[in-house]
N, C-alpha and C positions, 0 to 999 in steps of 0.2 A: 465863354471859351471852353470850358469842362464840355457842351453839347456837342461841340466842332471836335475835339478831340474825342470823344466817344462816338463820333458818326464817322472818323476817318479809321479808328482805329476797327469798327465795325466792317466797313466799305474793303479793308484792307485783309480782313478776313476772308471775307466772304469771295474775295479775289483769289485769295490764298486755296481757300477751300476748291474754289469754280478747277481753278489751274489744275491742283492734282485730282479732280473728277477727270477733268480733261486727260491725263497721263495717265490714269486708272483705266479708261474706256480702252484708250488706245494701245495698250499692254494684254487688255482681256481678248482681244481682236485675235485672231489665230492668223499668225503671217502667211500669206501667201504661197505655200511650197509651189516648185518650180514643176512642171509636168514630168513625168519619172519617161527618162528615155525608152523607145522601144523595145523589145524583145529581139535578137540579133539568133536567126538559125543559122548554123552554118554545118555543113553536109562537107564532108572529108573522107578522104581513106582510114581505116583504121590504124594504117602502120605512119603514116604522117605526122614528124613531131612539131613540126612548122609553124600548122594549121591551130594546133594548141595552143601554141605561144602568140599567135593573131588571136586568139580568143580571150588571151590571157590581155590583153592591149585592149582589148574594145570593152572588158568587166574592166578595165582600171581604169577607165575615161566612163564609166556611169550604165554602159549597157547592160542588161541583164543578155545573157548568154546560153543556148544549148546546143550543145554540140552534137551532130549525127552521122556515125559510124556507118559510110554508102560505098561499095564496091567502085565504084563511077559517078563521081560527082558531076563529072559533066553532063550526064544528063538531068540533073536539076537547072544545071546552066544551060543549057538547048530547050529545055521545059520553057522555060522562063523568057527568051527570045533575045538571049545575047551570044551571036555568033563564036564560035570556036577559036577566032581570030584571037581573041580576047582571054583564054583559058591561063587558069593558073592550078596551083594544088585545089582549093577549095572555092565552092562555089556558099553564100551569106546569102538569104533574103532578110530584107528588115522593112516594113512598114511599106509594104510595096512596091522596092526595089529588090535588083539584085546587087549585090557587091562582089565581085569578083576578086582572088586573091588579095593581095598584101596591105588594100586600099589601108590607110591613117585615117583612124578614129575621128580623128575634127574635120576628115573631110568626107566622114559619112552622118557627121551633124550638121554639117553646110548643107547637103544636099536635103537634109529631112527638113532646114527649116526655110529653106528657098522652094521645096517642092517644084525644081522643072516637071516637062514633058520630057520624059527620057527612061531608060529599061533598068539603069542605073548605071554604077562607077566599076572602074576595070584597071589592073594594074597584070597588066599582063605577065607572065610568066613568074619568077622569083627573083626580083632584085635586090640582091644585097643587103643594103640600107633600108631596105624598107621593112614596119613593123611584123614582128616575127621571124626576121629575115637577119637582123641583126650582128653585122663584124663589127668587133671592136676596133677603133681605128677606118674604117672605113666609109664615106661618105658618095659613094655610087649613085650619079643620077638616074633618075627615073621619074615617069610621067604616069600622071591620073590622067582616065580618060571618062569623061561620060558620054555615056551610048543611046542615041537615040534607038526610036522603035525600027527602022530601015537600017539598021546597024554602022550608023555614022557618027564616028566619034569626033569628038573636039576636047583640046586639052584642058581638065578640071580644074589642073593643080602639078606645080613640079617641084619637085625635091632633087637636092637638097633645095632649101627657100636659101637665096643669097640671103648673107649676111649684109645690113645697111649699116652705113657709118663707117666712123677709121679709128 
């Protein structure tokens, strides 16, 4: 009986031991980081305070950000082959789109991780509600548009997003 008890009590080490080798390895293992979002240029007037505060929106959603002080930003956006139709204060390249004005943070991460065929996303002119744009109290809709290469939009994204439920 003593040999049964000193071969389980053995067995039951050695279990003991294996398990936290096991949680050892897998603790040394360096987790995963998540890929670092891209680099967001975006090309504005110098006297625009707007355009800062959309910048300030895409650094507090993970983007790294630089900002570039351009007489006419539209021609970045006509560079780049998204019609006039589409203009707002500032024209954003990121990862080979353009984003056009006010676009929302999460739906310039939709598009980087769907990767369409398209010039990029466009929020045309300054509306309201939208980031950077910001009235207290005020909930003004407005539409994303993504722009293909022939300059045909289709709608991305609308804000405000109803609310579901009661």
């Amino acid at each position: 009986m003593k040999t049964k008890t000193v071969l389980t009590a053995a067995l039951g080490r050695r279990q003991w031991l294996a398990a936290g080798l096991v949680t050892l390895v897998g603790m040394a293992r360096p987790a995963r980081a998540a890929a670092p979002l891209p680099r967001v240029e975006v090309y504005k007037n110098p006297s625009c305070g707007c355009c800062g505060a959309w910048a300030d929106h895409m650094r507090a959603a993970g983007f790294p950000v630089t900002l570039h002080a351009v007489d006419f930003p539209g021609a970045i956006r006509r560079q780049h082959g998204l019609p006039d139709r589409f203009a707002s204060c500032h024209t954003a390249l990121v990862d080979g789109y353009v984003v056009e004005g006010h676009v929302p943070a999460a739906e310039v991460k939709r598009l980087l991780a769907s990767r369409p065929r398209a010039v990029g996303l466009a929020v045309p002119s300054m509306p309201p509600s939208s980031p950077g744009m910001d009235v207290p109290g005020r909930q003004d809709p407005y539409e994303v548009f993504l722009v293909d290469a022939q300059g045909r939009e289709t709608v991305w994204a609308s804000y405000p997003v109803p609310k579901t439920g009661g």
